[in-house]
N, C-alpha and C positions, 0 to 999 in steps of 0.2 A: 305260838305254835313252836314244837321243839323241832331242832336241826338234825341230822345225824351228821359232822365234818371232818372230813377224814384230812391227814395234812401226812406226805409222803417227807422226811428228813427231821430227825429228833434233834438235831442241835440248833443253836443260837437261834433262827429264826422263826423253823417249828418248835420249838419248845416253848416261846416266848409267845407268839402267836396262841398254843394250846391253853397256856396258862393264862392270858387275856381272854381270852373267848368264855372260860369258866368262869370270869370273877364279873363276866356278864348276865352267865345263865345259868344257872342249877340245872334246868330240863334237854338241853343239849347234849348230845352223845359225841362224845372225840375221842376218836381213834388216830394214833398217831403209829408211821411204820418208819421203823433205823433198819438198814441195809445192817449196820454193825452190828455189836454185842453192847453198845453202850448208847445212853441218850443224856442229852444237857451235859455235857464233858466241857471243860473250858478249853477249846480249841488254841489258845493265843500263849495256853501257858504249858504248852505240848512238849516244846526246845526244853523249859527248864527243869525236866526231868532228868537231863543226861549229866549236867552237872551237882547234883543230888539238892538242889535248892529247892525241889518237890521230889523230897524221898520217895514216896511210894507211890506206883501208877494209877492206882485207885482214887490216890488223895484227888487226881483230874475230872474225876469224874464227882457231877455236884448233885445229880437225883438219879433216881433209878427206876425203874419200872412200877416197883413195888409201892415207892412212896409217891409218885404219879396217882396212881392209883388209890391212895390212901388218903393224899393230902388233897387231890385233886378233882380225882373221880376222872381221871384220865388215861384210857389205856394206851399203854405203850409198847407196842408190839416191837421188842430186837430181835435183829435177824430175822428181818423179815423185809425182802425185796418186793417193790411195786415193780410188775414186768409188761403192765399195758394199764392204757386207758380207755376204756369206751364209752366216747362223750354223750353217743346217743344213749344207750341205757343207762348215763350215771352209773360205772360201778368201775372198779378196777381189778385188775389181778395182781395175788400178793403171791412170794415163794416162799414159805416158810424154810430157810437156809440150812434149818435146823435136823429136818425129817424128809425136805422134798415135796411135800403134800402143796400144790396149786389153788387157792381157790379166791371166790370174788366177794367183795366187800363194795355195796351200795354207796352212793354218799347224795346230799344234797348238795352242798359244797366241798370244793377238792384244791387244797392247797400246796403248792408245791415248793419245797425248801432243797431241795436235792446238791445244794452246792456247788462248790468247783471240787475237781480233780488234781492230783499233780502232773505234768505233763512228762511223759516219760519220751521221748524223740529214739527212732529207730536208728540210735548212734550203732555203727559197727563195730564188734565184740561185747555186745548189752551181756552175754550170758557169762564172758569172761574176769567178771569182777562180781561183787558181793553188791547189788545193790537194795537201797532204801531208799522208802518214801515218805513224807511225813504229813499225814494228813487225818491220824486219829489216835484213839490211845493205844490200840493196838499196834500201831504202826512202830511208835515212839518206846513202846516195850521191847519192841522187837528188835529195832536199833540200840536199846540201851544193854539189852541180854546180851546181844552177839558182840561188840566192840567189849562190853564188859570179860567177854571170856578169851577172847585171841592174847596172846603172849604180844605180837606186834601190832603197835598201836598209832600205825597210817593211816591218818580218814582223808580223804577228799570232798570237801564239797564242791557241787557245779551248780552256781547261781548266787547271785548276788544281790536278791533281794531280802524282803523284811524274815523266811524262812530260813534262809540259807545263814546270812549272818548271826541270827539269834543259836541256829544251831551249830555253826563253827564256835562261836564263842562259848558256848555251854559246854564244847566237847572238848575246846584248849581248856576251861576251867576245870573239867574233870582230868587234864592230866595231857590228854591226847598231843600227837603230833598231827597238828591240822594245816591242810592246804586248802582256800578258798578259792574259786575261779570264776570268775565275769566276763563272759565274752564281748561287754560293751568296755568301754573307756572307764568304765568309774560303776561303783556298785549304786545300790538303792538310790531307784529313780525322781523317788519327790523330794530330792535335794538337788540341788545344781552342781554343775562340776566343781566351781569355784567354793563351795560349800561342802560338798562333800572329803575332801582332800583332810579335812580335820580326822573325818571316820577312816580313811585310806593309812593314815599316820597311825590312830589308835590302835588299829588292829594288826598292822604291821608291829606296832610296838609290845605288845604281849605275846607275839611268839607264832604268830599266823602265817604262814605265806601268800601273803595275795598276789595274785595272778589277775589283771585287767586288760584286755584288748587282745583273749587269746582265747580260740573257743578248741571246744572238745572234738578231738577229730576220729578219734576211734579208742574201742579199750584192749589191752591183750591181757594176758595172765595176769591179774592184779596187778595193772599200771593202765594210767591215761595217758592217753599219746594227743599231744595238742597240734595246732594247728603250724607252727610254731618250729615242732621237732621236740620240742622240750618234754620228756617222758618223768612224768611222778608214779612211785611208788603208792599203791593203794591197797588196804587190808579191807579197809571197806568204801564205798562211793554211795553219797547223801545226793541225791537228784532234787534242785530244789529249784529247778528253771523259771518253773512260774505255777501259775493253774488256769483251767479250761472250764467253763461254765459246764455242768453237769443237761445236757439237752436233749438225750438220748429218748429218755420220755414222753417230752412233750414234742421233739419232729414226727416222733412216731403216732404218736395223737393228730399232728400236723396242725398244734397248736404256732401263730405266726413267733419268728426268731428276728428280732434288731439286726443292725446292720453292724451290732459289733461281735455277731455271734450269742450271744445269752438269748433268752428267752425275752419276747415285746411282752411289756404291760403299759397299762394307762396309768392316767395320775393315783386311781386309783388300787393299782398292783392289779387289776385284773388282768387274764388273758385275753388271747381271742376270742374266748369262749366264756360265755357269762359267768355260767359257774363254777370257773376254776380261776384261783389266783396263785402268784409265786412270789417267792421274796427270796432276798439275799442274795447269794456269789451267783446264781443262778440267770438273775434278771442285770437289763443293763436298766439306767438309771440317765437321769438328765440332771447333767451340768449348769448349774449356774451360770456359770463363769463363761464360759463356751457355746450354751444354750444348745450344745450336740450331746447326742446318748455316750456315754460312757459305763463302764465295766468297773463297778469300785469293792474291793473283796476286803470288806471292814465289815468289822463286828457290830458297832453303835449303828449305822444306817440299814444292819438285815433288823437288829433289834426293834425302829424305829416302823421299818416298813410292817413287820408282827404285828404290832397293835394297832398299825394303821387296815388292817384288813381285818382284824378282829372288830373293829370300830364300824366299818363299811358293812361287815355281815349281819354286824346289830340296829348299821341303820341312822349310825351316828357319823353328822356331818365333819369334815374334816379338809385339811389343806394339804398340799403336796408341792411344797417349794423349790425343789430342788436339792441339790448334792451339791460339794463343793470338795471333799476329799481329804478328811485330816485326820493324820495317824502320828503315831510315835514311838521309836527305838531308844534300848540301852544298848551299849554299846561299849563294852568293859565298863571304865569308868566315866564315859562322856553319853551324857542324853541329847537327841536328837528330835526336833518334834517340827511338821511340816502342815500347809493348810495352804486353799487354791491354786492358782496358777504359780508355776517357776518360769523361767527363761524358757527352757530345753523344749516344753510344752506349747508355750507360744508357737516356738518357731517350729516345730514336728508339725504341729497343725496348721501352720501357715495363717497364724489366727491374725488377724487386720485390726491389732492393740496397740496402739502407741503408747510407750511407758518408760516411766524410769528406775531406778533401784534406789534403796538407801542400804548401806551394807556397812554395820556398824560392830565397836566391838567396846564394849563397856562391862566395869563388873557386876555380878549380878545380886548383889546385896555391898551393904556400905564398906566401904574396901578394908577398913580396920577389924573387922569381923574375920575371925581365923582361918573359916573356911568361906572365906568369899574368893570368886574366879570369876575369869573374864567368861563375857560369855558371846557368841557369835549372832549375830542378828542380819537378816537378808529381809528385806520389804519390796514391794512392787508397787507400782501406784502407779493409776492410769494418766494421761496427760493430754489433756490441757486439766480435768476436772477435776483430778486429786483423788477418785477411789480407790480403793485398794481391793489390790487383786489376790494377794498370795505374799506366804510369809515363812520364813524357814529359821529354826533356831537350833544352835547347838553350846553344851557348855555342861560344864557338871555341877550345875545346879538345874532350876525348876524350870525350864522351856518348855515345855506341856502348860501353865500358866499364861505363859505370855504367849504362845500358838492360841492356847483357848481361844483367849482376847481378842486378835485377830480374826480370828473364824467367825467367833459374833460379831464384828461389823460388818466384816464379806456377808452376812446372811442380812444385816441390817440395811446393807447398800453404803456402809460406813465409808468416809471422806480420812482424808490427812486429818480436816481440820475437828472430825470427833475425836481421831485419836488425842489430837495435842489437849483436846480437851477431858478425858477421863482421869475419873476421880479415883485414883486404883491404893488399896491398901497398902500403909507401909509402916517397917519396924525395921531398925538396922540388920536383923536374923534370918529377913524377910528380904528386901529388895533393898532399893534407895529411894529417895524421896519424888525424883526426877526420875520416873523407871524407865527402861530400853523401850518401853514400847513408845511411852511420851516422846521420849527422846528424838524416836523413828518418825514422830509423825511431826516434830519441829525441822526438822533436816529435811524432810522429805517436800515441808512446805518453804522452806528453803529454797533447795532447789526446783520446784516451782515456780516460784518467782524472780528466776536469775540473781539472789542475792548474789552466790559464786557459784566456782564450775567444778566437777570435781573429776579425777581418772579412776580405775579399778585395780588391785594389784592382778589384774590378771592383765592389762595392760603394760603391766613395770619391762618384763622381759623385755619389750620392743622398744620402751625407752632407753631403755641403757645400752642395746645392742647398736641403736643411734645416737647414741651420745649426747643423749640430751640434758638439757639443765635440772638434775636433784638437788634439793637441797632437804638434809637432815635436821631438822629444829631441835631434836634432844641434844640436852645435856651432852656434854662431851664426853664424861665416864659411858653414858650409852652409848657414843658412837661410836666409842674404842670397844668397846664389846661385840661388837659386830653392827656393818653396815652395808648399803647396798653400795656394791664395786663402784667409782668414780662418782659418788655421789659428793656433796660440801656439805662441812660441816657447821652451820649457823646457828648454834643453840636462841629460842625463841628468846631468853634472858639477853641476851646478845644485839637479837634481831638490828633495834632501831640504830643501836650505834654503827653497826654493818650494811647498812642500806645501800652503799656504792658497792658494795662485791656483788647485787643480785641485777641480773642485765634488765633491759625494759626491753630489746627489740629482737626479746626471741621466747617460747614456753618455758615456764618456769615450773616445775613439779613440787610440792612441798609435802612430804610424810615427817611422823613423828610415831611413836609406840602403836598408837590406834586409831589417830586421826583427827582426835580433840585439840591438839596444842597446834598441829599443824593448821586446821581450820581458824585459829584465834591469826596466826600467822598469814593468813591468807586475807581476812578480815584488815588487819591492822595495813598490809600491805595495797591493799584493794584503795583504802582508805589513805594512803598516801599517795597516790594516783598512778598505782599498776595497775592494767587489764590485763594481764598475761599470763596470769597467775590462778594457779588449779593446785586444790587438793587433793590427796593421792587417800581417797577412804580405805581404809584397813589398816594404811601405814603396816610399818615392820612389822607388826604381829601376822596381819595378817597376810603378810606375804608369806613370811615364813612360813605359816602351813599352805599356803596355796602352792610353794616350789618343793617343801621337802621330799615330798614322796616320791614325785616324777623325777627328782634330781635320783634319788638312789635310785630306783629299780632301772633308769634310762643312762645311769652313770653321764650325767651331764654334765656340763660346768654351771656350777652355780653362778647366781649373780649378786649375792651377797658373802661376807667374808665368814659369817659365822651367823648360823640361825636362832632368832628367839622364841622359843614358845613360854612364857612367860609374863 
């Protein structure tokens, strides 16, 4: 028996949902309605219009009405607002944007994709500056025409998430004078502080002005006036705070709303009401990890949840395992790619996880390879049992690879001890033989079972401002090149002949460039009967990006002589 189903939002998760439903059924009627002028637009590739890496705003947009309708048998109504639901008659009402004209369109089932919004905050002097939103093609035309035409070329963004960044950086690449602003401590959230400090560095280092721990206190004649006192010059203001589940709809239907705001569905994306479902930015979702609803505004799980209600309409059985949260940023020349729980998260939610870190920095394909670089790795692992929780990578190579990796264990329920065990492809071009992930998951069981103990360079400051025992295992050429202030210097070649200069009846800290030489050093010393003795993971490198930034913008005194990133 044919359906008629109507799905209210033409992008990612109604379009996707539309186009599943068809390659079910020929005799179904789908009617699908965009508020916009456009439907199936690549949402994610919006920012990179401004720096002409997607010349033309059309190129965003991937189907159209026409070929909907052509290729699909699917009409697509743009500009065309759903402005009520009437659960009892099945039917809704549309506003054609375009004439005015009101009228009602029946459904059997009613799916709703309606998204999130940008959140625009009733900052005082909103009217006094030129602002933009970004949140469609139209939007991102509109930002790219007007900054294209003004003589002075001031942008401000406000927010420091995955919008805010990708369009500071497209608009310093187009030329612009860009100021970025976070009113938390540290930009994008599903990185840890101690991790993000790499991206904090990058984008300070092309020409950005980041502003962290200062929020937006009012606007006057094109300038922001911070919290601060600090007053920036603005020709135009990018609002990129965050987004807000699109809900307007269905409270007014008085379909039920989660506790995190979005819209309640079951495993099955239904509502409260039998015959209506919603997907994507709109609906909150359940965490794996956390086993609490969450709010996760990704493309891969609206797309996921589309065919999982396309499946449920036709009748075909399906599973709903949950979310776990994994996304990925560029970021000039450094890619960033993140998956499960971080630290920040644990402790925001007061989650009752015992855990520990491996925070390694290894390069990311065989080092005599021209473009190989080091690359950043952060793992979490539950304790006493060795899961793994969440995983963070940064490096300008392929960490969208080894985040994958990760993800599919977290969803497998995966251990340290499957990672140490995966069989992962390798060619010198490619990785190493021993990859970062392997790596993570020997360390990790490692430290599981007290082999040794190790500190964080986010820890080093308070070491040294107590004067505790460092000792440098690099070479000497590298410790003349810079090192941390009062540290020794015991190159690991050195070590065993030097075994009376290291004390026994006090901590002993031991770094080396990243952490590998030093940990042989810790081993070797372990094994000559020291207990006192901790490796300092990250070593030099990673310290270096963990202090540089907060040293500049905080004019602090550093605590090494001269930094490495290298």
């Amino acid at each position: 028996m044919s359906k008629k189903i109507l799905i209210v939002g033409g992008v990612a998760g109604g379009a996707s949902a539309a186009a599943r439903l068809r390659r079910q059924s020929e005799e179904d009627r789908i009617i699908m309605f965009e508020k916009g002028p456009h439907v199936s637009f690549s949402n994610c590739s919006l920012p990179y219009h401004l720096s002409g890496i997607i010349q033309e705003a059309d190129d965003l947009v991937l189907m159209n009405p026409e070929l909907f309708l052509s290729q699909y048998n699917i009409e697509a109504r743009t500009q065309s607002e759903v402005i009520s639901i009437d659960r009892k008659l099945k039917e809704i009402e549309v506003k054609n944007l375009q004439n005015g004209e009101v009228y009602k369109e029946t459904y059997d089932k009613l799916i709703l994709s309606p998204g999130a919004a940008p959140i625009v905050p009733p900052i005082p002097g909103l009217e006094q500056v030129n602002i933009f939103t970004v949140r469609n093609v139209v939007d991102i035309d509109r930002l790219h025409q007007y900054v294209s035409s003004i003589h002075e070329k001031e942008i401000v963004v406000i927010g420091g998430g995955f919008i805010g960044i990708e369009v500071a950086e497209n608009l310093r690449e187009a030329g612009y004078q860009v100021t970025l602003i976070e009113a938390m401590n540290q930009i994008l959230r599903p990185f840890d502080y101690d991790m993000v400090q790499i991206l904090h560095k990058e984008i300070s280092d092309h020409g950005i002005q980041l502003i962290v721990g200062d929020k937006v206190e009012r606007f006057e004649e094109n300038t922001v006036i911070l919290a601060s006192g600090k007053e920036i010059k603005a020709n135009a203001v990018v609002l990129a705070i965050g987004v807000a589940p699109e809900t307007k709809l269905a409270k007014a239907a008085e379909l039920s709303i989660g506790e995190t705001g979005a819209i309640w569905t079951n495993d099955d994306y239904l509502t409260s009401d039998p015959d209506i479902y919603a997907v994507g930015d709109a609906i909150e979702v359940r965490n794996v990890l956390t086993g609490k609803p969450a709010k996760i505004s990704l493309a891969g799980p609206a797309l996921k949840q589309a065919r999982s209600v396309a499946n449920h309409i036709h009748g075909q059985k399906q599973s709903n395992n949950g979310y776990i949260g994994s996304s990925a940023i560029k970021v000039f020349d450094y890619n960033g790619a993140s998956t499960g729980l971080n630290e920040a998260l644990i402790e925001a939610m007061k989650l009752e996880i015992k855990y520990d870190v491996v925070h390694i920095i290894l390069s990311d394909k065989v080092g005599i390879m021209p473009d190989a670089a080091p690359m950043h790795f952060k793992l979490l692992f539950e304790v006493p049992g060795g899961r793994i929780l969440g995983a963070q990578a940064i490096g300008r190579g392929d960490v969208t690879k080894r985040i994958d990796i990760i993800a599919t264990l977290i969803k497998m329920n995966g251990t340290l001890e499957n990672l140490k065990d995966l069989e992962l492809c390798y060619a010198p071009p490619f990785s190493t033989a021993k990859d970062i992930v392997n790596h993570a998951g020997y360390i990790g069981s490692n430290l599981l079972s007290g082999t040794y103990r190790q500190v964080r360079v986010t820890q080093v400051r308070d070491l040294v401002e107590r004067g505790e025992v460092i000792i440098d295992v690099r070479e000497r050429y590298e410790y003349q090149a810079g090192h941390i202030k009062g540290s020794l210097s015991i190159p690991l070649s050195e070590l065993r002949q030097r075994i009376n200069e290291i004390p026994r009846n006090r901590p002993v800290y031991l770094h080396c460039r990243t952490g590998q030489r030093s940990y042989n050093a810790v081993m070797a010393l372990q094994n000559l009967g020291y207990d006192n003795v901790y490796n300092i993971t990250g070593s030099f490198l990673g310290l270096s990006y963990y202090e540089y930034f907060n040293d500049m913008t905080m004019q602090r005194e550093p605590i090494v002589t001269q930094y490495n990133f290298n």
